[in-house]
N, CA and C atoms of all chains as a GROMACS GRO file, in nm:
protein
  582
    1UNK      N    1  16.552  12.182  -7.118
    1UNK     CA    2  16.555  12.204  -6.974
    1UNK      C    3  16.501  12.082  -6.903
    2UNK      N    4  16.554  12.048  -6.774
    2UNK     CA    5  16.556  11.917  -6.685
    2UNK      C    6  16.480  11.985  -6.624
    3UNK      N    7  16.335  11.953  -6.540
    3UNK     CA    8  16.297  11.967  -6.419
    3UNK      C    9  16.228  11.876  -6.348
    4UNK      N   10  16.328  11.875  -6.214
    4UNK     CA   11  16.307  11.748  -6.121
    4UNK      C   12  16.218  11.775  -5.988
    5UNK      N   13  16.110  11.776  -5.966
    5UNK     CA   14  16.063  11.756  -5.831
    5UNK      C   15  16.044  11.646  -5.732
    6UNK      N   16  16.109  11.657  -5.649
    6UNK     CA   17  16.066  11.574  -5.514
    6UNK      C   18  15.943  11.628  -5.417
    7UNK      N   19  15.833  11.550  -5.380
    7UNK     CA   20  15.744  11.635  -5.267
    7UNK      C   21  15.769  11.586  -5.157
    8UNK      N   22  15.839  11.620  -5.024
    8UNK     CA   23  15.834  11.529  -4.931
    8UNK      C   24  15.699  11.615  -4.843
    9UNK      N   25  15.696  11.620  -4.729
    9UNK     CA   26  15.593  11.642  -4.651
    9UNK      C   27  15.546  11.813  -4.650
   10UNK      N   28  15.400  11.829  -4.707
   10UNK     CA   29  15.384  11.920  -4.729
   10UNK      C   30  15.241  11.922  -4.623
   11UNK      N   31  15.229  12.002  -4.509
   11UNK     CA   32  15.152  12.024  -4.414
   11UNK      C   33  15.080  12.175  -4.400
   12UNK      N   34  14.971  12.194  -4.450
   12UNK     CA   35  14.910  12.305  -4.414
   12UNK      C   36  14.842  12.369  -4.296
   13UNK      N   37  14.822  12.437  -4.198
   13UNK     CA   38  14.721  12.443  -4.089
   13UNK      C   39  14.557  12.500  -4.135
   14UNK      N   40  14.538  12.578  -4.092
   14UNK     CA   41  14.397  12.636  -4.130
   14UNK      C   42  14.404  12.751  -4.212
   15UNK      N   43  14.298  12.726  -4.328
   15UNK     CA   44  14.257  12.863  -4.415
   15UNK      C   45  14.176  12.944  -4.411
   16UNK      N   46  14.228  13.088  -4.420
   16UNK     CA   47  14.085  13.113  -4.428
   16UNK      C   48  14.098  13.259  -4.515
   17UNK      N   49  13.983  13.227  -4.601
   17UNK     CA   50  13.974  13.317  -4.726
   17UNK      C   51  13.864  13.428  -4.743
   18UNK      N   52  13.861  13.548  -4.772
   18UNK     CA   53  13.762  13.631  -4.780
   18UNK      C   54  13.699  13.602  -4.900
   19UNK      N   55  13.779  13.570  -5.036
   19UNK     CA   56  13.684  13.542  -5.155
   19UNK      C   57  13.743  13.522  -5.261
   20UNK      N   58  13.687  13.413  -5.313
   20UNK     CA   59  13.758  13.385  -5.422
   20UNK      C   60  13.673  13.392  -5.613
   21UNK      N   61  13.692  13.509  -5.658
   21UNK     CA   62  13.640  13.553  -5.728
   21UNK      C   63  13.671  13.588  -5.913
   22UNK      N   64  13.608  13.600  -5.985
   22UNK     CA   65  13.652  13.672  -6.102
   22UNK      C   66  13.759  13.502  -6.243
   23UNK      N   67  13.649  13.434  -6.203
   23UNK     CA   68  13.732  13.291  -6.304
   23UNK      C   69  13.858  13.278  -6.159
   24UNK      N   70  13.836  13.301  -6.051
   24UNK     CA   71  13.968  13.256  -5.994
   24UNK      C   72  13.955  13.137  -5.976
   25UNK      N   73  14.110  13.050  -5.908
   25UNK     CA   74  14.111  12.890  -5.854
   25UNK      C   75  14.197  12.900  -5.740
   26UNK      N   76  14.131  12.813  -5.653
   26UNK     CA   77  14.180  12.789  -5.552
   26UNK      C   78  14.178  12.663  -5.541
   27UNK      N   79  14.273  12.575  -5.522
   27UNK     CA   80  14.322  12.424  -5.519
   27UNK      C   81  14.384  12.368  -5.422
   28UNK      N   82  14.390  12.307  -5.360
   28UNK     CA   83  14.444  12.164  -5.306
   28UNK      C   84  14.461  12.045  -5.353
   29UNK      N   85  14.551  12.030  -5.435
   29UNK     CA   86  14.591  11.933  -5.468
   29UNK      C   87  14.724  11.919  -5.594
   30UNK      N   88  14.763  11.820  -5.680
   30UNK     CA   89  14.828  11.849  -5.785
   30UNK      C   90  14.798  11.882  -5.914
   31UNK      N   91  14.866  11.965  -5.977
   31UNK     CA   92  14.788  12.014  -6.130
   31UNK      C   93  14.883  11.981  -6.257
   32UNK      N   94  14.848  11.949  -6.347
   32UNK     CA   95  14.925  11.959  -6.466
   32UNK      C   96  14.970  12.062  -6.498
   33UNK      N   97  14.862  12.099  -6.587
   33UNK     CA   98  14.849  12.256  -6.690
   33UNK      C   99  14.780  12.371  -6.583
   34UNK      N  100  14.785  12.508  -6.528
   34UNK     CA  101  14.702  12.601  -6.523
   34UNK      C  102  14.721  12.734  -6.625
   35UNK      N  103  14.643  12.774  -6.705
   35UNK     CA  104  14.650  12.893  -6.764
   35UNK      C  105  14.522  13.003  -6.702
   36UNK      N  106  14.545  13.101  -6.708
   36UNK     CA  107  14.472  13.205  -6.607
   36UNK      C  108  14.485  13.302  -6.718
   37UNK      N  109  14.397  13.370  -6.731
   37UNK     CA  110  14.361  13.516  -6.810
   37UNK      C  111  14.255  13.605  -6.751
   38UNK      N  112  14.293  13.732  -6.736
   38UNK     CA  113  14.181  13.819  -6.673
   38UNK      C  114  14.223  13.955  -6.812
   39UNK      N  115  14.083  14.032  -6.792
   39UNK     CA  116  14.114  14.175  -6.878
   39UNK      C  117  14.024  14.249  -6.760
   40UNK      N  118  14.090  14.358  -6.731
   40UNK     CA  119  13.970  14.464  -6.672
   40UNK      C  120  13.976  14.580  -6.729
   41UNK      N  121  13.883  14.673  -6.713
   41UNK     CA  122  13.870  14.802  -6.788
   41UNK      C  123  13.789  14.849  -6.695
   42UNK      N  124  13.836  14.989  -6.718
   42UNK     CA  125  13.711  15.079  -6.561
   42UNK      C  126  13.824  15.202  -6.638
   43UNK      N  127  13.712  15.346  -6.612
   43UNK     CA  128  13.702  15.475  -6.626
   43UNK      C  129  13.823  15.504  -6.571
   44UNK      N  130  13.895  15.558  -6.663
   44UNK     CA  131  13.998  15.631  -6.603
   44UNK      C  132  14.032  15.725  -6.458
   45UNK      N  133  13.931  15.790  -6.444
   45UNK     CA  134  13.929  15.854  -6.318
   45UNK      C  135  13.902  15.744  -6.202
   46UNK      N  136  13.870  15.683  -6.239
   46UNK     CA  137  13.905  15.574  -6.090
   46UNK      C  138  14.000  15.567  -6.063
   47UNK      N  139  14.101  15.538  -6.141
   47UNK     CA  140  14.226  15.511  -6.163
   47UNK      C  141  14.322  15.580  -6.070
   48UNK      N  142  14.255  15.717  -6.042
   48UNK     CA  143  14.367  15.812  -6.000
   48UNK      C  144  14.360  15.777  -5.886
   49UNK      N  145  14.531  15.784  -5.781
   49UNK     CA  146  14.533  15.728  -5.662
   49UNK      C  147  14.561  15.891  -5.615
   50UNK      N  148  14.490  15.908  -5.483
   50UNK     CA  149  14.489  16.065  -5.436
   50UNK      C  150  14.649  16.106  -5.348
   51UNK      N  151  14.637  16.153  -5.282
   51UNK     CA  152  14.573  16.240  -5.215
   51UNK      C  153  14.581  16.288  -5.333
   52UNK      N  154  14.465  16.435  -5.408
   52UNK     CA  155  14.505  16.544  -5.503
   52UNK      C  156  14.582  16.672  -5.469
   53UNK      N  157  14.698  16.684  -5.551
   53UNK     CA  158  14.747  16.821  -5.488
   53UNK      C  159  14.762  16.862  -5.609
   54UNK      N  160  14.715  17.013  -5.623
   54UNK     CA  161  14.690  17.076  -5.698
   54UNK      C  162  14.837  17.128  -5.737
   55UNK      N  163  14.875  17.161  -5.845
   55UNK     CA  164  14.969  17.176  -5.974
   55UNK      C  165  15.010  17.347  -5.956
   56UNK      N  166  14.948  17.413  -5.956
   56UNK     CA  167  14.958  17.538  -5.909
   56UNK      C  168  14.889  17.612  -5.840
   57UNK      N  169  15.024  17.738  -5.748
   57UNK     CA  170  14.905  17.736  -5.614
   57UNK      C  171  14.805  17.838  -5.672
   58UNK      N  172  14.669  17.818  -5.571
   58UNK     CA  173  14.570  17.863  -5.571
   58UNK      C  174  14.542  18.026  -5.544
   59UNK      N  175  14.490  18.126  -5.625
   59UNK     CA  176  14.512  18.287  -5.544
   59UNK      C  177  14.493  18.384  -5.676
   60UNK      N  178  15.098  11.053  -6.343
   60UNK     CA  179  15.193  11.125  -6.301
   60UNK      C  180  15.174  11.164  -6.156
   61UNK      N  181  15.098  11.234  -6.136
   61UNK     CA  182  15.031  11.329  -5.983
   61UNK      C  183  14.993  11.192  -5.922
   62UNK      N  184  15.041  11.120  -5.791
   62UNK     CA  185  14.953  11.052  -5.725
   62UNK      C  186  14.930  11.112  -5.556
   63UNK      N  187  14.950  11.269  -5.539
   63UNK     CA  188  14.941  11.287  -5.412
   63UNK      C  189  14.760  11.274  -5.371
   64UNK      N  190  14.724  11.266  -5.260
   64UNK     CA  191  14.584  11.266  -5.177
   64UNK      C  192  14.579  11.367  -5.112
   65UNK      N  193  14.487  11.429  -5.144
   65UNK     CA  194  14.477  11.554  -5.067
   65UNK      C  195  14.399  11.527  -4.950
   66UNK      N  196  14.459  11.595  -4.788
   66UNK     CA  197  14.335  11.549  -4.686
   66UNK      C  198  14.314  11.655  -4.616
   67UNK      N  199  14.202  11.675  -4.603
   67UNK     CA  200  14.137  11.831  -4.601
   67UNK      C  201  14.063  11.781  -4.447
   68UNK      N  202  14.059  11.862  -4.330
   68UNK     CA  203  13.995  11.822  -4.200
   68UNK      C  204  13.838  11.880  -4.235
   69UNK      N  205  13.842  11.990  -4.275
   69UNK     CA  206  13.691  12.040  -4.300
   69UNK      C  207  13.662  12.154  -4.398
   70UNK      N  208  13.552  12.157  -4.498
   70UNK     CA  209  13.587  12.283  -4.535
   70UNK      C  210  13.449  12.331  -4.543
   71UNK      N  211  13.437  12.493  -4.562
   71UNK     CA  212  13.290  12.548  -4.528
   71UNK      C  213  13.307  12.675  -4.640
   72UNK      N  214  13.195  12.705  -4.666
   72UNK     CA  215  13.178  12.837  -4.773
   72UNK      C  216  13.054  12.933  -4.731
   73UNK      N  217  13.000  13.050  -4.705
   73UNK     CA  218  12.885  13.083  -4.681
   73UNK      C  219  12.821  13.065  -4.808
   74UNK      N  220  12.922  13.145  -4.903
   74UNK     CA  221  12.879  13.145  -5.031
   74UNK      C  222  12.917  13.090  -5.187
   75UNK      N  223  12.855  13.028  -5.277
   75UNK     CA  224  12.893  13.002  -5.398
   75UNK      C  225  12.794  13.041  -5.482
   76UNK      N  226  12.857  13.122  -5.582
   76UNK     CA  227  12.736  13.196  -5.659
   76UNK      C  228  12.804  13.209  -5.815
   77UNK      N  229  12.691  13.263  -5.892
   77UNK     CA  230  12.714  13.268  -6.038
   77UNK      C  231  12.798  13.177  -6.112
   78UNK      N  232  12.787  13.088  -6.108
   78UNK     CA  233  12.853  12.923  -6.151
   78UNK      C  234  12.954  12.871  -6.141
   79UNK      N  235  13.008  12.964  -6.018
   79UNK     CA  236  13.086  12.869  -5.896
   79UNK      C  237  13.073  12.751  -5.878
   80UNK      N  238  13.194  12.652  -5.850
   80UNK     CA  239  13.191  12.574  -5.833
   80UNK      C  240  13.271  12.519  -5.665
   81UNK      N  241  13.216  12.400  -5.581
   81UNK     CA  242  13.352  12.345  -5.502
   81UNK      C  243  13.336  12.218  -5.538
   82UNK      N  244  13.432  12.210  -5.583
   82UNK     CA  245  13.472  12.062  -5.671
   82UNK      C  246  13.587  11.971  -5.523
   83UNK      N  247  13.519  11.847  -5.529
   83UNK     CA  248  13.562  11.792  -5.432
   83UNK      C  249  13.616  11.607  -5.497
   84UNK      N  250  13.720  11.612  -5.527
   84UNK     CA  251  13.766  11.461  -5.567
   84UNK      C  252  13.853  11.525  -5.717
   85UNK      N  253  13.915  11.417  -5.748
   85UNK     CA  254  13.972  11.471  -5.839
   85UNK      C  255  13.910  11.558  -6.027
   86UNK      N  256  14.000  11.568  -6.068
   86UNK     CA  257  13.841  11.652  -6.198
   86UNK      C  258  14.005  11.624  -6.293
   87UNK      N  259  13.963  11.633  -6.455
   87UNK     CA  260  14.032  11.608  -6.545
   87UNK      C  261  14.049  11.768  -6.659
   88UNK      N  262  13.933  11.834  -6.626
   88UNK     CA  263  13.964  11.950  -6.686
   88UNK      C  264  13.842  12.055  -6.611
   89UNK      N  265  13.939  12.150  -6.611
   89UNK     CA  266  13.855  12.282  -6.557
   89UNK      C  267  13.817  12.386  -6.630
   90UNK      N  268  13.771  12.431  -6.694
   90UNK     CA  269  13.753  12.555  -6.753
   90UNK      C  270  13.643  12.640  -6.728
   91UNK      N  271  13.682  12.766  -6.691
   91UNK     CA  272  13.578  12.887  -6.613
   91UNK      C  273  13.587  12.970  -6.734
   92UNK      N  274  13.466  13.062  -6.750
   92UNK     CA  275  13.458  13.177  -6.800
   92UNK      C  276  13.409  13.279  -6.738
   93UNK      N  277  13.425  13.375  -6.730
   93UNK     CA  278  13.350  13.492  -6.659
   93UNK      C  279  13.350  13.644  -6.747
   94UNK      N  280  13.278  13.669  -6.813
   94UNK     CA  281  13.199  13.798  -6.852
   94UNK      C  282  13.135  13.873  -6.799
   95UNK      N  283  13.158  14.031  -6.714
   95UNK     CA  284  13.098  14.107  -6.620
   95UNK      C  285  13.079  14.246  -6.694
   96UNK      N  286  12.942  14.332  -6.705
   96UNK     CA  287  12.925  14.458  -6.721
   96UNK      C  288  12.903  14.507  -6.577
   97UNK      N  289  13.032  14.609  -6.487
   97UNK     CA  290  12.942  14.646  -6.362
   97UNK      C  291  12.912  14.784  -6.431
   98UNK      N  292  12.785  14.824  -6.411
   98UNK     CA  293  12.729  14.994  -6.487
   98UNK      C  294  12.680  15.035  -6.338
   99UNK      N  295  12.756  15.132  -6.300
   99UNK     CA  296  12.711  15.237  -6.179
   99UNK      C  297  12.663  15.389  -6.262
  100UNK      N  298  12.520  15.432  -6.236
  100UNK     CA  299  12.451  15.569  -6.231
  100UNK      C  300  12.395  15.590  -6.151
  101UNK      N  301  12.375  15.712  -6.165
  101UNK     CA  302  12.339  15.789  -6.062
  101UNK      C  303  12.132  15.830  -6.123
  102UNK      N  304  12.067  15.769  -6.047
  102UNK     CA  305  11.875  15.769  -6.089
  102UNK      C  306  11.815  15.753  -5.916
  103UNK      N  307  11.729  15.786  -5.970
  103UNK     CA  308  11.620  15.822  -5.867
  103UNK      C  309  11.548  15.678  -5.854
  104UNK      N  310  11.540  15.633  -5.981
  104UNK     CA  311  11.439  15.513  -6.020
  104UNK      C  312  11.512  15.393  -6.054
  105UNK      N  313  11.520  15.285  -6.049
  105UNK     CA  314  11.613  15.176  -6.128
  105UNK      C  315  11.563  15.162  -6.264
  106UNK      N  316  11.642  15.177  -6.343
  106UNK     CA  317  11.585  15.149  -6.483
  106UNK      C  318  11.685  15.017  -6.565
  107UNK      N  319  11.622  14.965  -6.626
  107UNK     CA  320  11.662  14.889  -6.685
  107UNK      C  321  11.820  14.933  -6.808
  108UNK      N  322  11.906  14.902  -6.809
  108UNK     CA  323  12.024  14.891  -6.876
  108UNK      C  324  12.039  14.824  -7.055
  109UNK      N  325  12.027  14.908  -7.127
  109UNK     CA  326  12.025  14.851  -7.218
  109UNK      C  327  12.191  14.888  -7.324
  110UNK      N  328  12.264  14.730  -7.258
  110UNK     CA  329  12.407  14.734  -7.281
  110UNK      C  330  12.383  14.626  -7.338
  111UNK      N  331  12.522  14.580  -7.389
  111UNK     CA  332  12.563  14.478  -7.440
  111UNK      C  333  12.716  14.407  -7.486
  112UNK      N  334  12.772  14.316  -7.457
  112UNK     CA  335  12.907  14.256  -7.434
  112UNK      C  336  12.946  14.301  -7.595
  113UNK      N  337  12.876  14.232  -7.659
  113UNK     CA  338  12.973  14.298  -7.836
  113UNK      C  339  13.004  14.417  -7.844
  114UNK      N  340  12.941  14.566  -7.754
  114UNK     CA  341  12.940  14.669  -7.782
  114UNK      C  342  13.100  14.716  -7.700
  115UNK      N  343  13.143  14.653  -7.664
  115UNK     CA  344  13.280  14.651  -7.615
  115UNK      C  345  13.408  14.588  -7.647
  116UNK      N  346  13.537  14.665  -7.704
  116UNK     CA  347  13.610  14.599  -7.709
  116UNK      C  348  13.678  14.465  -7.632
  117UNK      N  349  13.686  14.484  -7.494
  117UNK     CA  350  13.719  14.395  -7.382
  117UNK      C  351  13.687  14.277  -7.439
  118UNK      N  352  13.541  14.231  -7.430
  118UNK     CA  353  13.497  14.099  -7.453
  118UNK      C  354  13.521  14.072  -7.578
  119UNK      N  355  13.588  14.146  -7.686
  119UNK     CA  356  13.561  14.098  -7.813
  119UNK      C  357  13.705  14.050  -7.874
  120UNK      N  358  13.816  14.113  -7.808
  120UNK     CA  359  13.972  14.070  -7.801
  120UNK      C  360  14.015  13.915  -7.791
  121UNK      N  361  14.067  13.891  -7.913
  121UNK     CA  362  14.155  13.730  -7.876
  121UNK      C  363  14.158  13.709  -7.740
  122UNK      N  364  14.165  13.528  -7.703
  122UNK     CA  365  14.205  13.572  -7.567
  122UNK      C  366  14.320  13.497  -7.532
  123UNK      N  367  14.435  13.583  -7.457
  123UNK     CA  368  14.581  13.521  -7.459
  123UNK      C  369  14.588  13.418  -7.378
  124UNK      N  370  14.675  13.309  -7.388
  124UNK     CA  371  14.678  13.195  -7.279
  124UNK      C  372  14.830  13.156  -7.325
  125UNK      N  373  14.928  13.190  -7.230
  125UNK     CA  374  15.018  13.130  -7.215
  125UNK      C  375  15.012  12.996  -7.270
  126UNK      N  376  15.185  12.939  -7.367
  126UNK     CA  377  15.122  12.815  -7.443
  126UNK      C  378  15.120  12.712  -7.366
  127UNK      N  379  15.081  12.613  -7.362
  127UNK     CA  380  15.106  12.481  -7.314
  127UNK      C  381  15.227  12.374  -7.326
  128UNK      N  382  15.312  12.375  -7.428
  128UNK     CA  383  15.379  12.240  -7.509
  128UNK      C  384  15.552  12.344  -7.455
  129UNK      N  385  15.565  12.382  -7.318
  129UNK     CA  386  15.706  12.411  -7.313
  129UNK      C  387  15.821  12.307  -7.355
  130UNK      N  388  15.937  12.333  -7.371
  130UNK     CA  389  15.981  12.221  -7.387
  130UNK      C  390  16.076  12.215  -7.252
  131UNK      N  391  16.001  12.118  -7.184
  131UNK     CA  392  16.087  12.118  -7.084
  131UNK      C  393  16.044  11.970  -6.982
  132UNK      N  394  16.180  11.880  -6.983
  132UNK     CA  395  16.165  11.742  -6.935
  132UNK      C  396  16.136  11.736  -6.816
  133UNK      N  397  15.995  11.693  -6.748
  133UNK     CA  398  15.969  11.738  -6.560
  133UNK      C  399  15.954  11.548  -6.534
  134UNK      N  400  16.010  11.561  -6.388
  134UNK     CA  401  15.998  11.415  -6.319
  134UNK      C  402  15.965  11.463  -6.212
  135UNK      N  403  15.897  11.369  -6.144
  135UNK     CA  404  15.811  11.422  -5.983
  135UNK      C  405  15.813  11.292  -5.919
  136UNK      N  406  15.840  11.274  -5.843
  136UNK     CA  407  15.831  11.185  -5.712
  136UNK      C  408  15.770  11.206  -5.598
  137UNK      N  409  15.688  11.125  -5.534
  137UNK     CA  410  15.624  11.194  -5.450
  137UNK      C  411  15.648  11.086  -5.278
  138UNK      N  412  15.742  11.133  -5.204
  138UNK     CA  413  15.822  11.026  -5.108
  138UNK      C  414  15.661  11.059  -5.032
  139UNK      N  415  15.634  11.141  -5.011
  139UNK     CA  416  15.507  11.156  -4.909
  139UNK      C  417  15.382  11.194  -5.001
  140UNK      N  418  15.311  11.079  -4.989
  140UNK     CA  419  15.188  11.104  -5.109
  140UNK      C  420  15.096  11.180  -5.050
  141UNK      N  421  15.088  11.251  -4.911
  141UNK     CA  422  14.964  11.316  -4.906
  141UNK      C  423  14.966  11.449  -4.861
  142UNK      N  424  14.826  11.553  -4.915
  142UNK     CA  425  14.895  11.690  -4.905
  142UNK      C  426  14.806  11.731  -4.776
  143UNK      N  427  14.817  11.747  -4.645
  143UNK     CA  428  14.742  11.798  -4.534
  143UNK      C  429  14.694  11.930  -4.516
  144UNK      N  430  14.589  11.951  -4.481
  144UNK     CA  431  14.529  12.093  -4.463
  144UNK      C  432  14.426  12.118  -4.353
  145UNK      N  433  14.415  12.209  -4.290
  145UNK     CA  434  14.347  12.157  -4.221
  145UNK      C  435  14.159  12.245  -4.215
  146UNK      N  436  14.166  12.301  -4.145
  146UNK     CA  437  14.018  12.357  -4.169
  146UNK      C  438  13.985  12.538  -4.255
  147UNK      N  439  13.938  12.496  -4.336
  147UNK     CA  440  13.903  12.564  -4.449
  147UNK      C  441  13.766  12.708  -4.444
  148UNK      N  442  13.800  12.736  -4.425
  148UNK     CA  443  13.673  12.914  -4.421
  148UNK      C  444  13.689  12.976  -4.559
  149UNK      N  445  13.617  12.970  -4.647
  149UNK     CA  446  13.593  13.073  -4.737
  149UNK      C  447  13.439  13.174  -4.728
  150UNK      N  448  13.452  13.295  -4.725
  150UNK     CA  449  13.313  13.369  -4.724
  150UNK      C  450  13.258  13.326  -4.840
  151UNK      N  451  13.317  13.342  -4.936
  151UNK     CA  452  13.236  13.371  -5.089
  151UNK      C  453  13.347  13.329  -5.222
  152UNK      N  454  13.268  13.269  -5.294
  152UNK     CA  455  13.285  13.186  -5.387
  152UNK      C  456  13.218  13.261  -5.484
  153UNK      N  457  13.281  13.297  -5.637
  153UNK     CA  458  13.201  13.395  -5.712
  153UNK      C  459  13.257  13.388  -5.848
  154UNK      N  460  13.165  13.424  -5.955
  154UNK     CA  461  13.166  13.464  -6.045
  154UNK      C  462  13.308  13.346  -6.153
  155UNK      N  463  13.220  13.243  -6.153
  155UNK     CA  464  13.318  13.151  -6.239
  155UNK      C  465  13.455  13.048  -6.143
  156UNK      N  466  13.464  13.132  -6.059
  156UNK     CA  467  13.526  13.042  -5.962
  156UNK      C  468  13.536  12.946  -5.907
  157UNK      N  469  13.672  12.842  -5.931
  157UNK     CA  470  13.622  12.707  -5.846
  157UNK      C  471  13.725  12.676  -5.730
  158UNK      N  472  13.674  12.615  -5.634
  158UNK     CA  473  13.781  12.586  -5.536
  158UNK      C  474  13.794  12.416  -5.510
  159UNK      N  475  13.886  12.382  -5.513
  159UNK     CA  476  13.920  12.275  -5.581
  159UNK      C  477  13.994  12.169  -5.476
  160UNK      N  478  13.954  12.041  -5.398
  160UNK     CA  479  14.002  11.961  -5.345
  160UNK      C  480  13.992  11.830  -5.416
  161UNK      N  481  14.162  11.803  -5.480
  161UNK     CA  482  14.187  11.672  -5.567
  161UNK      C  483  14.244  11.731  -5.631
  162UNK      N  484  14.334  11.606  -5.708
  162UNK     CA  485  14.417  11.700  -5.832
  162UNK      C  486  14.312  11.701  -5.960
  163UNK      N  487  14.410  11.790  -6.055
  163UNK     CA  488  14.333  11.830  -6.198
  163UNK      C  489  14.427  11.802  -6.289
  164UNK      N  490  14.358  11.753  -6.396
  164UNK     CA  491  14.438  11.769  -6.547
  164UNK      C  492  14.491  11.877  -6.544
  165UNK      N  493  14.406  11.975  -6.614
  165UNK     CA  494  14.416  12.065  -6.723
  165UNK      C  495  14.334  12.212  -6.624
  166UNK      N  496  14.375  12.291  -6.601
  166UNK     CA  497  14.278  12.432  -6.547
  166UNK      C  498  14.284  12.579  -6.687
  167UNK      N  499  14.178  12.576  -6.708
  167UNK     CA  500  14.209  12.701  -6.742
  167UNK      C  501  14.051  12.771  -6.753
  168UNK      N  502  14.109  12.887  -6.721
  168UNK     CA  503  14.027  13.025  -6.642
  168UNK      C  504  14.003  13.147  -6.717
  169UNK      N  505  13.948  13.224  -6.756
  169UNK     CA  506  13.919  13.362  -6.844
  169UNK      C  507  13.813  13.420  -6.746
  170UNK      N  508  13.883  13.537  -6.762
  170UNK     CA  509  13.755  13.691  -6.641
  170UNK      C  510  13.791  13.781  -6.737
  171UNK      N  511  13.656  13.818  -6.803
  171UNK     CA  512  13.676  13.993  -6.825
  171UNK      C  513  13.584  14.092  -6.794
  172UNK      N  514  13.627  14.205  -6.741
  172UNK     CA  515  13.515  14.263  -6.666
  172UNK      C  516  13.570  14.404  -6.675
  173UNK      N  517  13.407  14.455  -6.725
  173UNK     CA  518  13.452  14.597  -6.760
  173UNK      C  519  13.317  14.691  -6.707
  174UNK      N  520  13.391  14.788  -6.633
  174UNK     CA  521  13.288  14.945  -6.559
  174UNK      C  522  13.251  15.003  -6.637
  175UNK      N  523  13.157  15.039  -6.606
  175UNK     CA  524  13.106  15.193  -6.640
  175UNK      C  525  13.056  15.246  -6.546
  176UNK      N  526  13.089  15.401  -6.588
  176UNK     CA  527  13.008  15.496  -6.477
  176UNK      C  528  12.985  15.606  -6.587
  177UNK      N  529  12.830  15.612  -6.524
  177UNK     CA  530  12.718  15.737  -6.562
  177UNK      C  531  12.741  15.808  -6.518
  178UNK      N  532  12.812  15.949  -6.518
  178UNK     CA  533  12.791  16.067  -6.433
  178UNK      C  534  12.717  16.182  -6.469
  179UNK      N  535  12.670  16.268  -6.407
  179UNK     CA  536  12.606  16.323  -6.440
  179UNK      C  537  12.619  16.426  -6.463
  180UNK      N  538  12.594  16.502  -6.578
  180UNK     CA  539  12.661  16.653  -6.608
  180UNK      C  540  12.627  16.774  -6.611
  181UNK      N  541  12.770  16.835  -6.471
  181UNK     CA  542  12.664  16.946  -6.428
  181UNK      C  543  12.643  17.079  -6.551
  182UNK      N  544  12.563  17.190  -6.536
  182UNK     CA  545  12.549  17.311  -6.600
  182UNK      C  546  12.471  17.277  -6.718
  183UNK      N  547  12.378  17.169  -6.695
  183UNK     CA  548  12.294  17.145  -6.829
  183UNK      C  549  12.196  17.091  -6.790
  184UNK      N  550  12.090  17.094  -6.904
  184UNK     CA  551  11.949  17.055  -6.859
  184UNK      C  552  11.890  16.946  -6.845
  185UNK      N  553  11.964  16.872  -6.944
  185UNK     CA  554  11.969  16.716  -6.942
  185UNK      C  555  12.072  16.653  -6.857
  186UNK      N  556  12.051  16.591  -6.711
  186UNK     CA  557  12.110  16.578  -6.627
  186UNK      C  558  12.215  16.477  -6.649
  187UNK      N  559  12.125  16.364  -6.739
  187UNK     CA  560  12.219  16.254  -6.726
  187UNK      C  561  12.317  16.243  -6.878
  188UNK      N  562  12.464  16.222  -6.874
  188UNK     CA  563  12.503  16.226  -6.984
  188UNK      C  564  12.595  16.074  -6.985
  189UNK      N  565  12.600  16.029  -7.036
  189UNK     CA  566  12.696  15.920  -7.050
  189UNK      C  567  12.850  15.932  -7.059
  190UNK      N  568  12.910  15.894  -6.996
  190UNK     CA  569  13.046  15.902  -6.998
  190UNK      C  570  13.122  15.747  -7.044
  191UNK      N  571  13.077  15.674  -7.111
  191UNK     CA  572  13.094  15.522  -7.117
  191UNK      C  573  13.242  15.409  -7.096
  192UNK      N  574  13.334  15.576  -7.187
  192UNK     CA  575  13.468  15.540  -7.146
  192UNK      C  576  13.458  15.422  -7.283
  193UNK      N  577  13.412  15.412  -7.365
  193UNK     CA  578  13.398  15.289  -7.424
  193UNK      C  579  13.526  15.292  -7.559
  194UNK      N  580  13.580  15.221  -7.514
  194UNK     CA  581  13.738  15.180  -7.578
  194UNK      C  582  13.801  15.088  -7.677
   0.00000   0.00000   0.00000
């Protein structure tokens, strides 16, 4: 595989970030290599997204 | 290869913490690690936590990284060598994180981070029971 880049004018205005966290990167500029790896784990019941509606009715 | 200039008007952070970095000029290799136990219970008193990273699979797993050596022929030209930005706000900077003005070799990054929650179990006498979830 061929891959060709040209950069012509690359102009950003203002940033603005709440947080940059957890091995993250935040860059300006050019990079070679980036490799990124995350694992998370947390209790299953967190997990569950609500609202709960119950499975059978109630009575 | 890379000869762009990065030109940054200003940049500001409130915060950089737990071996955060803001790396300012160019850098040749980056590498972050980050290892997190968050343990939420439920006590009256703060007591001390007696955990530990081996006692978990998470931290103890190979760790995957996409390979490096693709085979694939790249050319870059750069007609406009410089990259503009202009004013920069970050709140918080954390936990292995770097924010980075200049180019880089090489980046590479690892986070693993694993919960627990204590809950507490009702209809018994011993209030607190562990639920560790441990996997």
């Amino acid at each position: 595989m061929e891959f060709n880049v040209t950069n012509h004018q690359l102009c950003v205005g203002d940033i603005k970030i709440t947080g940059v966290a957890s091995s993250a990167l935040f860059l300006i500029g050019d990079v070679q290599t980036v490799q990124l790896s995350s694992a998370f784990d947390t209790p299953p019941e967190s997990l569950i997204i609500g609202p709960f509606v119950p499975l059978t009715p109630e009575g | 290869m890379f000869s762009r200039i990065s030109k940054v008007k200003s940049i500001f952070s409130d915060t950089v913490s737990f071996s955060s970095s803001m790396q300012i000029g160019d850098t040749s290799y980056i590498d972050g690690n980050s290892l997190a136990l968050a343990v939420q219970m439920k006590s009256e008193t703060f007591n001390s936590v007696d955990i530990h990273f081996e006692d978990y699979d998470i931290f103890k797993r190979p760790f995957y990284i996409p390979r490096l050596n693709e085979p694939v022929i790249s050319s870059f030209s750069n007609p406009n060598p410089f990259i503009r930005v202009g004013n920069i706000n970050i709140i918080g900077v954390s936990a292995s994180s770097v924010v980075g003005v200049g180019n880089v070799g090489h980046a590479r990054m690892e986070s693993r981070v694993k919960h627990i929650r204590e809950i507490p179990k009702e209809n018994k006498e011993t209030p607190i029971e562990g639920s560790t979830n441990n996997t």
